[in-house]
Backbone as a printed PyTorch tensor [residue, N CA C, xyz], in Angstrom:
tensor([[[  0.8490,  -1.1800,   0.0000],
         [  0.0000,   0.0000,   0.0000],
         [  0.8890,   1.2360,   0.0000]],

        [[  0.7680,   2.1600,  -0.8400],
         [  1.3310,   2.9950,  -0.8330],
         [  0.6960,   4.1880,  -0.3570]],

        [[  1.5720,   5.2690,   0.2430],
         [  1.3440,   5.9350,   1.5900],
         [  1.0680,   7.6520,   0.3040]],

        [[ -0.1270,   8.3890,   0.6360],
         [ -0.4930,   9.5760,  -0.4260],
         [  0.5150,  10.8090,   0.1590]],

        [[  0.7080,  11.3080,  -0.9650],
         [  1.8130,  12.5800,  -0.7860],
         [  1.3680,  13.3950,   0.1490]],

        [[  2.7760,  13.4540,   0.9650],
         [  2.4310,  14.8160,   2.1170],
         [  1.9170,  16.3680,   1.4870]],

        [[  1.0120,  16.3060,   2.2580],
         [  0.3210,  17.9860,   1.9200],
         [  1.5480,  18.7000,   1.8950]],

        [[  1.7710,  19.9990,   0.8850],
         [  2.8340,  20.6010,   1.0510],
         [  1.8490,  22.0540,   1.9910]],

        [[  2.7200,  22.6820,   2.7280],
         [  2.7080,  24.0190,   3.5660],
         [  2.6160,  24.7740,   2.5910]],

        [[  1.7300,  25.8030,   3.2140],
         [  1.9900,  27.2320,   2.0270],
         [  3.2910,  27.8590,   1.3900]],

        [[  4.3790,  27.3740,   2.9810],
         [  5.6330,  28.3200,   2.0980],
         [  6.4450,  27.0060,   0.9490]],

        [[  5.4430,  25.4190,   0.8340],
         [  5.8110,  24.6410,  -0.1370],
         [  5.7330,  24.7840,  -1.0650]],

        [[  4.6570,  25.4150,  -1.3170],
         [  3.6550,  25.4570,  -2.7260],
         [  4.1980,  26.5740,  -3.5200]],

        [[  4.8180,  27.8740,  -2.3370],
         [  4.9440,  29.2610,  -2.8110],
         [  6.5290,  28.3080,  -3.4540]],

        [[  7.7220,  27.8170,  -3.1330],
         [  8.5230,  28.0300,  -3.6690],
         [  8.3050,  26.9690,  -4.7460]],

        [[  7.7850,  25.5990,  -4.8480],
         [  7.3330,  25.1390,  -6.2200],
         [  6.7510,  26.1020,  -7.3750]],

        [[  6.0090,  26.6580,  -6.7240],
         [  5.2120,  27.7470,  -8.1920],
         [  6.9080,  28.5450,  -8.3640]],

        [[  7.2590,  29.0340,  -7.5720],
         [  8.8000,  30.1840,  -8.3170],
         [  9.8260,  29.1610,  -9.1080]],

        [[  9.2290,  27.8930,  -8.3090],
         [ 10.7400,  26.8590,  -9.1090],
         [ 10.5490,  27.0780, -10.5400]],

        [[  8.8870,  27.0390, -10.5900],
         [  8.3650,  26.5780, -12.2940],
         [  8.6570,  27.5290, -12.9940]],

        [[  8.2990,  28.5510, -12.0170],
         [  8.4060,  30.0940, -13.3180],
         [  9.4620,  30.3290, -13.6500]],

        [[ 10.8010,  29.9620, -12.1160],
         [ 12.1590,  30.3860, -13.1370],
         [ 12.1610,  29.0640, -14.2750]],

        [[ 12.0160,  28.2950, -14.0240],
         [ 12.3090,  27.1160, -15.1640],
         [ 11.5600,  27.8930, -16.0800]],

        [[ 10.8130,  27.6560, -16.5970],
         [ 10.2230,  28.7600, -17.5130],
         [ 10.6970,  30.1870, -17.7960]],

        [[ 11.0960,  30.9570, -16.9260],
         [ 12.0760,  31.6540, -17.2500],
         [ 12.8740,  31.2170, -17.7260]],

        [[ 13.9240,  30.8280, -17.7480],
         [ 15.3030,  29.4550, -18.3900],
         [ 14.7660,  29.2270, -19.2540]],

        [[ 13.9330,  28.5390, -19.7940],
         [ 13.3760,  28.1470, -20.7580],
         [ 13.2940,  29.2170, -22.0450]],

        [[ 12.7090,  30.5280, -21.9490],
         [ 11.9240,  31.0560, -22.9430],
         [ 13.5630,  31.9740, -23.1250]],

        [[ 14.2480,  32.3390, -21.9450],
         [ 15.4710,  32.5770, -22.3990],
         [ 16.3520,  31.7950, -22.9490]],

        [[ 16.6760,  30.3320, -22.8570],
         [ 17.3200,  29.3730, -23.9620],
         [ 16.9560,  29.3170, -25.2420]],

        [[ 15.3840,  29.4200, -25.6420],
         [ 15.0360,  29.6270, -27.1360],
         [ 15.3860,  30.6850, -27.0440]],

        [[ 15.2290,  32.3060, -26.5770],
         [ 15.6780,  33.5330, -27.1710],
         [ 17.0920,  33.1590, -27.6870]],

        [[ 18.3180,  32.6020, -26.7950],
         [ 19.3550,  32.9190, -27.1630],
         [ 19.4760,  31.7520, -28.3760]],

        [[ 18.8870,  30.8190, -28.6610],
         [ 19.1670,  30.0240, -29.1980],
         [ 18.6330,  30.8830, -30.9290]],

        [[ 17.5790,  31.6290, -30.8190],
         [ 17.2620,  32.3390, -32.3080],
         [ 18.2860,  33.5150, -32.6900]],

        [[ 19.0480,  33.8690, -31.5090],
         [ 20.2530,  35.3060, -32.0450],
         [ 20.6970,  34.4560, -33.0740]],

        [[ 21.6130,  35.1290, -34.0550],
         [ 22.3450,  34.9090, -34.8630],
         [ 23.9200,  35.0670, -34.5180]],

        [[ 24.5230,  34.5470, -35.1270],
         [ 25.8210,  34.3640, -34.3770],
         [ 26.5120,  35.8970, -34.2500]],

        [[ 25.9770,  36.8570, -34.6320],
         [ 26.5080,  37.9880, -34.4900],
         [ 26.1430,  38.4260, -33.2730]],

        [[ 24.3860,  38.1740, -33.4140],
         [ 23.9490,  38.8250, -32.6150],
         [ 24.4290,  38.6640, -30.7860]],

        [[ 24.4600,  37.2710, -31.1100],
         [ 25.0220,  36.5110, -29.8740],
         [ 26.4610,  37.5920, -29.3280]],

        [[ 27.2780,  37.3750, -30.3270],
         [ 28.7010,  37.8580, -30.0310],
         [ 28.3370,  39.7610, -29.4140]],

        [[ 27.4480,  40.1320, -30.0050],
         [ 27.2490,  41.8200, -29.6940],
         [ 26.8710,  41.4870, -27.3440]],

        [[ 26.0520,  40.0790, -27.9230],
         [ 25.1710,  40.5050, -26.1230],
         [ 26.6020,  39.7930, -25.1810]],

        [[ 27.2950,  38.8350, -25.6840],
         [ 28.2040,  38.2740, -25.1270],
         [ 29.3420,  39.7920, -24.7010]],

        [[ 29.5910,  40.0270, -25.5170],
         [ 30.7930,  41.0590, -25.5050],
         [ 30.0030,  42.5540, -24.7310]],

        [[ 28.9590,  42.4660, -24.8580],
         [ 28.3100,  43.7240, -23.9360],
         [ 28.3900,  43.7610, -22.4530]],

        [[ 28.3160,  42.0680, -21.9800],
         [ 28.3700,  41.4050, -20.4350],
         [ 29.6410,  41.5700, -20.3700]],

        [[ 30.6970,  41.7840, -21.2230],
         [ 32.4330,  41.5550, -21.1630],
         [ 32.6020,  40.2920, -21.3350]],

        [[ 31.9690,  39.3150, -21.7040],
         [ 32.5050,  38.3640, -22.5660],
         [ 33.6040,  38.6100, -24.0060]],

        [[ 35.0520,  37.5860, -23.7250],
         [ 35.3280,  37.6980, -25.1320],
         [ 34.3900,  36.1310, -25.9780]],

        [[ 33.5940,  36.3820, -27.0830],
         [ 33.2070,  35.2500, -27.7990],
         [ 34.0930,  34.2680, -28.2990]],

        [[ 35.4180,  35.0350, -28.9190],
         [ 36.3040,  34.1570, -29.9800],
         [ 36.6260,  33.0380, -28.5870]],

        [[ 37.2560,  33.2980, -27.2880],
         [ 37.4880,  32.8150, -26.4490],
         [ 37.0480,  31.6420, -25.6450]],

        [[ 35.6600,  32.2360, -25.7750],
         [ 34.4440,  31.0140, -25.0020],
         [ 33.9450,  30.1830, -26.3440]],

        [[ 34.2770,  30.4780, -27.3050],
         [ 34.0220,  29.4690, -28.3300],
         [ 35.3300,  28.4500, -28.5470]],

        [[ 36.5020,  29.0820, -28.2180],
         [ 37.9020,  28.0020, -28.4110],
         [ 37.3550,  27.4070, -27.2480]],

        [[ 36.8940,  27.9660, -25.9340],
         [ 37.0470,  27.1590, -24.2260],
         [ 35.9770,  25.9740, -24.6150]],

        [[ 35.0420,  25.9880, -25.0770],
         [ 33.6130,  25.3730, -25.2590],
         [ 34.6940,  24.5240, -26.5830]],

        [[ 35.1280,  24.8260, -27.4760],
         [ 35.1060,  23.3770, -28.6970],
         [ 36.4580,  22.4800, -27.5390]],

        [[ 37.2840,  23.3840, -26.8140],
         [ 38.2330,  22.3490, -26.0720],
         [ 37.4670,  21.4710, -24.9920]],

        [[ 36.4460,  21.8700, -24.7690],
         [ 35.9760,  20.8960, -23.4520],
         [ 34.9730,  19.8280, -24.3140]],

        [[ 34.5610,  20.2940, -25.6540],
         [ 33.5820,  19.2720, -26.1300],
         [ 34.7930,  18.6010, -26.4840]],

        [[ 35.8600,  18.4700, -27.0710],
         [ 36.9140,  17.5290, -27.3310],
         [ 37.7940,  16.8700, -26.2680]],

        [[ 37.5870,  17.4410, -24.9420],
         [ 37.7180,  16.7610, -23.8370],
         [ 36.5870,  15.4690, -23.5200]],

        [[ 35.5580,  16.0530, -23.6610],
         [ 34.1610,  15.4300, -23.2890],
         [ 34.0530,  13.8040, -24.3160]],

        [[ 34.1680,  14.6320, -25.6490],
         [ 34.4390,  13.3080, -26.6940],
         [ 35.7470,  12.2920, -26.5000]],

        [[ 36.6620,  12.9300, -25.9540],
         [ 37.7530,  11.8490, -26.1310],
         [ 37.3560,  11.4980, -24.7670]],

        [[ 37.1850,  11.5330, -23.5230],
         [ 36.6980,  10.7730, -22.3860],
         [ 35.1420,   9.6820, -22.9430]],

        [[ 34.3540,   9.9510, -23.4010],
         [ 33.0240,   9.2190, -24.1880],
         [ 33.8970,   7.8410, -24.8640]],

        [[ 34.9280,   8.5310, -25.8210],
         [ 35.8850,   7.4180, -26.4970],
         [ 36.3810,   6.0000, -25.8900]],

        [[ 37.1520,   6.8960, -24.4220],
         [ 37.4580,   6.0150, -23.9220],
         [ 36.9390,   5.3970, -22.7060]],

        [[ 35.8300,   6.0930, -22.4530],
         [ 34.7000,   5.0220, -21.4440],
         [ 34.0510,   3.6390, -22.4830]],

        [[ 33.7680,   4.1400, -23.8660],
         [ 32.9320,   3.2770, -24.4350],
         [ 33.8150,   2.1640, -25.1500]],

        [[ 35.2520,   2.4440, -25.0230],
         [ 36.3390,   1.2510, -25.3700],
         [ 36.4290,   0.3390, -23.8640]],

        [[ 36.0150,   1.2080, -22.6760],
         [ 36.3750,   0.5360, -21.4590],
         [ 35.1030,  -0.2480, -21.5200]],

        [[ 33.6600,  -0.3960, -22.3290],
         [ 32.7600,  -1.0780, -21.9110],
         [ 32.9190,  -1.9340, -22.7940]],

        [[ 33.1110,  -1.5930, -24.0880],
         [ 33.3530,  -2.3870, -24.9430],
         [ 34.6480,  -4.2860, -24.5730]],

        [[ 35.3230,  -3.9380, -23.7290],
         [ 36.8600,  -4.5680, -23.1480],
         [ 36.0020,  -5.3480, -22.2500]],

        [[ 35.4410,  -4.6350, -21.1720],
         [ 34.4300,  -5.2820, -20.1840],
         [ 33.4290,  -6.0640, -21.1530]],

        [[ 32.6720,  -6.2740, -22.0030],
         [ 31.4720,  -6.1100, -22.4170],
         [ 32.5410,  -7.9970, -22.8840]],

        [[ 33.7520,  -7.8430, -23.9190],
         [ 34.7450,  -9.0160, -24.4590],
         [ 34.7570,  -9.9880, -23.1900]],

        [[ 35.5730,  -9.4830, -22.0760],
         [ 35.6660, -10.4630, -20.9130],
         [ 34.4990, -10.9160, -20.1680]],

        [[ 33.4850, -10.3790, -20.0540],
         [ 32.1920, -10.8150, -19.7260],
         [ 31.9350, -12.3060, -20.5570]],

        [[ 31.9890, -12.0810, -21.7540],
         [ 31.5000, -13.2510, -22.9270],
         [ 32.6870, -13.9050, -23.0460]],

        [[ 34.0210, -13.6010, -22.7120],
         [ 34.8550, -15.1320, -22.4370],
         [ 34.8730, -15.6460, -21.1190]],

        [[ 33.9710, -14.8800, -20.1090],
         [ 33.7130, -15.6020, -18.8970],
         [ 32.9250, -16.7620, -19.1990]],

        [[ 31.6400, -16.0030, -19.7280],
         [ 30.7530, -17.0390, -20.5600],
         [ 31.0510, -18.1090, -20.8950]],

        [[ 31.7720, -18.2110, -21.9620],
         [ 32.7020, -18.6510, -22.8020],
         [ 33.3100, -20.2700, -22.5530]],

        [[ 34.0700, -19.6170, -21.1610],
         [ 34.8510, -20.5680, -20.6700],
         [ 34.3100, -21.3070, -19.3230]],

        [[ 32.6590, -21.1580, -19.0970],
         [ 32.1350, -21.6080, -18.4590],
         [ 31.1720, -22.7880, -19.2110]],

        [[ 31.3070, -22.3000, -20.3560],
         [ 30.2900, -22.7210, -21.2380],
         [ 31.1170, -24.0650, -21.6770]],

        [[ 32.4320, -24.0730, -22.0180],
         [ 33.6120, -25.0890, -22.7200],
         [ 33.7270, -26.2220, -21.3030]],

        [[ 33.6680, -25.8480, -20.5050],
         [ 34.3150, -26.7360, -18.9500],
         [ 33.0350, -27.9720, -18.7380]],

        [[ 31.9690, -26.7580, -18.6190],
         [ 30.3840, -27.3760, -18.2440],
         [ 30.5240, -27.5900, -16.5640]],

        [[ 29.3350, -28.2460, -16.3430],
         [ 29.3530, -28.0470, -15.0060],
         [ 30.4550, -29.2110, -14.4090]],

        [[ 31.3250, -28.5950, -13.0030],
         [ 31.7500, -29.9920, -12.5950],
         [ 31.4920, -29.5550, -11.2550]],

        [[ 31.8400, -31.0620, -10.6420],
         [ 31.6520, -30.8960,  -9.1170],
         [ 32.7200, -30.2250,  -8.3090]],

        [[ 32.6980, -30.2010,  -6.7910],
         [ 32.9200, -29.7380,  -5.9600],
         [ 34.9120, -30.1530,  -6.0360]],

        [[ 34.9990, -31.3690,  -5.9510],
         [ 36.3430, -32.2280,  -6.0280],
         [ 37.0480, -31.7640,  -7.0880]],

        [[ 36.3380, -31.8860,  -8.2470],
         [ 36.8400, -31.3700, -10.0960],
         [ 37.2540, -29.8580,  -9.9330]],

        [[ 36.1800, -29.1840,  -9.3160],
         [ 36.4280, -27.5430,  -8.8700],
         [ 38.0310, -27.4280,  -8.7240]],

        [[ 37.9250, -27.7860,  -7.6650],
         [ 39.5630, -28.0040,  -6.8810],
         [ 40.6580, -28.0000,  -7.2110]],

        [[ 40.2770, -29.1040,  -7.9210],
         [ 41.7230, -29.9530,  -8.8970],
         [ 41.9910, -29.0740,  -9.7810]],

        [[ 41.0510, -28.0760, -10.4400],
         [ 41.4810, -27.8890, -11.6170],
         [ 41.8570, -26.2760, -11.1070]],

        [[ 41.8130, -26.0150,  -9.9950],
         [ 41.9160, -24.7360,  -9.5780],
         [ 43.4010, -24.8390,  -8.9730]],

        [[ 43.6710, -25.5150,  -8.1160],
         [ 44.7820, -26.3200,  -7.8510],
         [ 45.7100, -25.9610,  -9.0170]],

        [[ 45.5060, -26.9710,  -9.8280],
         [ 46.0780, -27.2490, -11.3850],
         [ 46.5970, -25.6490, -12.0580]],

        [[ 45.6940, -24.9880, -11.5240],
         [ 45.6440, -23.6960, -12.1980],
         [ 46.6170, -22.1860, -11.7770]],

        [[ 46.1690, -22.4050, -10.5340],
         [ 46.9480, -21.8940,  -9.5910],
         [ 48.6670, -22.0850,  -9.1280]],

        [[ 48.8890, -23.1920,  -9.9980],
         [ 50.3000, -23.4580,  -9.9460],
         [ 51.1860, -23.4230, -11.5520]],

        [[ 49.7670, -23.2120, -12.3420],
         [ 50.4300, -22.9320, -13.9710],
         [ 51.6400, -21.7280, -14.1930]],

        [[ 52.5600, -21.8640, -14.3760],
         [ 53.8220, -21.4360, -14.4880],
         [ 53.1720, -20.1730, -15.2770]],

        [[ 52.1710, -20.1120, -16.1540],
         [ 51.4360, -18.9190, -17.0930],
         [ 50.6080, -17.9480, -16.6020]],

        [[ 50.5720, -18.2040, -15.5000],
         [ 49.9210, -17.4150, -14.5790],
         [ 51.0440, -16.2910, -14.0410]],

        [[ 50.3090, -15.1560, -14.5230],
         [ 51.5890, -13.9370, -13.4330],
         [ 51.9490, -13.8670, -12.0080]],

        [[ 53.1120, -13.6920, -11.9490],
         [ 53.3890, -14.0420, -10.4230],
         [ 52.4600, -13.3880,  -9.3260]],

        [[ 51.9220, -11.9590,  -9.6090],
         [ 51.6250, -11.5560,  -8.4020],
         [ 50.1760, -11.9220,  -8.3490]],

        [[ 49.4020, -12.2590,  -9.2200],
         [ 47.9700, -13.4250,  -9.5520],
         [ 48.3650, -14.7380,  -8.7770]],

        [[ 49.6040, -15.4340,  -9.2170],
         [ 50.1160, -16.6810,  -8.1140],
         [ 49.8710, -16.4190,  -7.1480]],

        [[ 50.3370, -15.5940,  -6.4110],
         [ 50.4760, -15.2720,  -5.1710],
         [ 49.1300, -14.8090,  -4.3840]],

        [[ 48.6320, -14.5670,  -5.3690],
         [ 46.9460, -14.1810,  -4.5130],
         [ 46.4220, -15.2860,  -4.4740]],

        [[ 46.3500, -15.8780,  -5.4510],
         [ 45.3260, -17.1640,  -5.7850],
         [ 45.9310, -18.3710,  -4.6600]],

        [[ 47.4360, -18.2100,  -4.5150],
         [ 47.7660, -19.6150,  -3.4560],
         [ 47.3490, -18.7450,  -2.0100]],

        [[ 47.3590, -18.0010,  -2.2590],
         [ 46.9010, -17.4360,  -0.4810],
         [ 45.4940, -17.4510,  -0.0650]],

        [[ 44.8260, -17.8040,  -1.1940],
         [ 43.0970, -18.2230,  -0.7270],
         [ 42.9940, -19.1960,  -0.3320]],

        [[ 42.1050, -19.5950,   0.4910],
         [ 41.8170, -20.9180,   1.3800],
         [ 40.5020, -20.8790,   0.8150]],

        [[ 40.4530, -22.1320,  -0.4050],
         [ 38.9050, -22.4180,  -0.8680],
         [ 38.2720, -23.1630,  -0.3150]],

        [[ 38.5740, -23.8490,   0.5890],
         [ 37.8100, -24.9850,   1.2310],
         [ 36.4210, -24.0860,   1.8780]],

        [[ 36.3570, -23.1840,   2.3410],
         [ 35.4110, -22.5650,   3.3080],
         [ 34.4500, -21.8030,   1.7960]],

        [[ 34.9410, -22.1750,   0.5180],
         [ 34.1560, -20.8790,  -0.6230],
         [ 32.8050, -22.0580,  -1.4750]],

        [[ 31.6240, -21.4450,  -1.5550],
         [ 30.6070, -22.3700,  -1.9190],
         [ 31.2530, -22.5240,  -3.6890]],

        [[ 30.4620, -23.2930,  -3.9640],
         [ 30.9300, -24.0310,  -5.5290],
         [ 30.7100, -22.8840,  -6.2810]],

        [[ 29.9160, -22.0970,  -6.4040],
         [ 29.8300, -20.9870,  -7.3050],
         [ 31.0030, -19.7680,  -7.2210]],

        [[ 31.5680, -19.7630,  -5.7370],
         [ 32.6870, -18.6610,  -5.3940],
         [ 33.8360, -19.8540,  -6.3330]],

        [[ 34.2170, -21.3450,  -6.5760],
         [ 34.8750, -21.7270,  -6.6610],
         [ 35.1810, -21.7750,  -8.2200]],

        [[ 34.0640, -22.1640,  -8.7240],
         [ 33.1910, -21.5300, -10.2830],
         [ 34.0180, -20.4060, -10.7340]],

        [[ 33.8980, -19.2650,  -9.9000],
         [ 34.2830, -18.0860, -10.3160],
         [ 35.6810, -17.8840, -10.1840]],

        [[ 36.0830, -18.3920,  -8.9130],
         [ 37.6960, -18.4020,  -9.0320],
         [ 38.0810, -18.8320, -10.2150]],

        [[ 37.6820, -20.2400, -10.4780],
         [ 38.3410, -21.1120, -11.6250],
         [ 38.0170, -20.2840, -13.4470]],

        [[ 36.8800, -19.7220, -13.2580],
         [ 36.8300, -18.4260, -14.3280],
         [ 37.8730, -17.9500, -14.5750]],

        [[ 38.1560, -16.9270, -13.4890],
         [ 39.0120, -15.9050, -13.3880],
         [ 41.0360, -16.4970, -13.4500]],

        [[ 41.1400, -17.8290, -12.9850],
         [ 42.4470, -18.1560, -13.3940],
         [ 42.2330, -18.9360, -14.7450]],

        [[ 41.4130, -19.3800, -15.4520],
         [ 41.3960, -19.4960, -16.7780],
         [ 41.4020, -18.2790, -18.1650]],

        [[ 40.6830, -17.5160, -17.5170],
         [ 40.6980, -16.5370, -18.2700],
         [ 42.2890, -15.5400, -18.2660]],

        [[ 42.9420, -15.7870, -17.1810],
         [ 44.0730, -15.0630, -17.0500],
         [ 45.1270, -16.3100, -18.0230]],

        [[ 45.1730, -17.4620, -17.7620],
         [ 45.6740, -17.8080, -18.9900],
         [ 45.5020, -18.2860, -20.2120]],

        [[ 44.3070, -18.0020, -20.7630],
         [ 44.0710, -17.2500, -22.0080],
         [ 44.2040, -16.1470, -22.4440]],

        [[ 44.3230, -15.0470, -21.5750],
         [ 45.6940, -13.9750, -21.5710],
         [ 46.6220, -14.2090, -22.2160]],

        [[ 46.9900, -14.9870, -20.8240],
         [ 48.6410, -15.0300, -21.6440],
         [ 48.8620, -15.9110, -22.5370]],

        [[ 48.0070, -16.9410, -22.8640],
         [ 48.5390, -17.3150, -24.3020],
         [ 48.0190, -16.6310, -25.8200]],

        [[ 47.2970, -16.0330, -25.5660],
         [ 46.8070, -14.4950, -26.3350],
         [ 47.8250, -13.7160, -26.3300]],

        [[ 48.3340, -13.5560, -25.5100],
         [ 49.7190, -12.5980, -25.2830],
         [ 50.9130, -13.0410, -25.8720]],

        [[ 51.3240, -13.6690, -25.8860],
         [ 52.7050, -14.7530, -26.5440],
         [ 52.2690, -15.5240, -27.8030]],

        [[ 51.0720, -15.5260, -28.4760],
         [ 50.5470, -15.8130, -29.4710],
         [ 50.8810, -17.1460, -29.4380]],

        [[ 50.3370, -17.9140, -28.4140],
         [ 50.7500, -19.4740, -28.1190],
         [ 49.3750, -20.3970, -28.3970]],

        [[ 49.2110, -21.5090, -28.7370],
         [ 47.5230, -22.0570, -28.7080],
         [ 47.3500, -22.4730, -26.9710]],

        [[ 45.8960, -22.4120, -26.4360],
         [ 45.9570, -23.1020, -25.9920],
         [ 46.3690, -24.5460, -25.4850]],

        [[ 46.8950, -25.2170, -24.1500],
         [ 47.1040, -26.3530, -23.9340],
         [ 46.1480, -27.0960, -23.8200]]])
């Protein structure tokens, strides 16, 4: 059940109605400035002491800031978006195994010479015995996928 909106107070109502009107103000002034012509613009800019040539270099450098950050967020989802689907991937190739198989092959994995040392070193310092099959699942993901790395990396086939 959902609970009906609190009555607003008079001095609620008074500053909602001013919110609207400045928005509306804002508003009918964004189309004004948006119909000047680029002259006209530059006459009201430079009347406030704006220089135009200036705030037009500052404005195309921050949209080319803005675009090359867009660039490289949407290469960072894109990278994420790859390892997601060889998580998949390599969950999909194994199939399900049990609890014992988990182990072994994590074990197995965890001591692969292809594995980077300081990944070694994390992975032997976990104590999986206490991690449910799905935490173990995911471990065994995550050290497979690191050496498919590296044999991606050294342009080696899989073993």
């Amino acid at each position: 059940m959902t609970t009906p909106p609190k009555k607003r107070t008079p001095a609620e109502t008074w500053d909602a109605i001013m919110r609207m009107a400045d928005d509306d103000a804002a508003d009918q002034e964004a189309e004004r400035i948006l119909a000047l012509s680029p002259e006209e613009l530059d006459r009201e800019l430079a009347a406030e002491g704006f220089d135009p040539a200036k705030l037009r270099a500052d404005g195309a450098a921050h949209v080319a800031r803005l675009l090359a950050k867009r660039e490289a967020d949407l290469a960072t989802i894109e990278k994420l978006e790859r390892e997601q689907a060889r998580l998949v991937a390599i969950r999909a190739r194994r199939g399900k195994l049990g609890r014992d198989a988990l182990l072994a092959r994590i074990a197995l994995a965890k001591n692969d010479p292809r594995l980077p040392a300081p990944l070694a070193v994390q992975y032997r310092n976990r104590d999986a015995s206490a991690a449910t099959d799905e935490e173990l699942e995911d471990t065994l993901d995550a050290l497979e996928a690191q050496l498919e790395h590296h044999d991606e990396d050294r342009g080696a086939e899989k073993p």
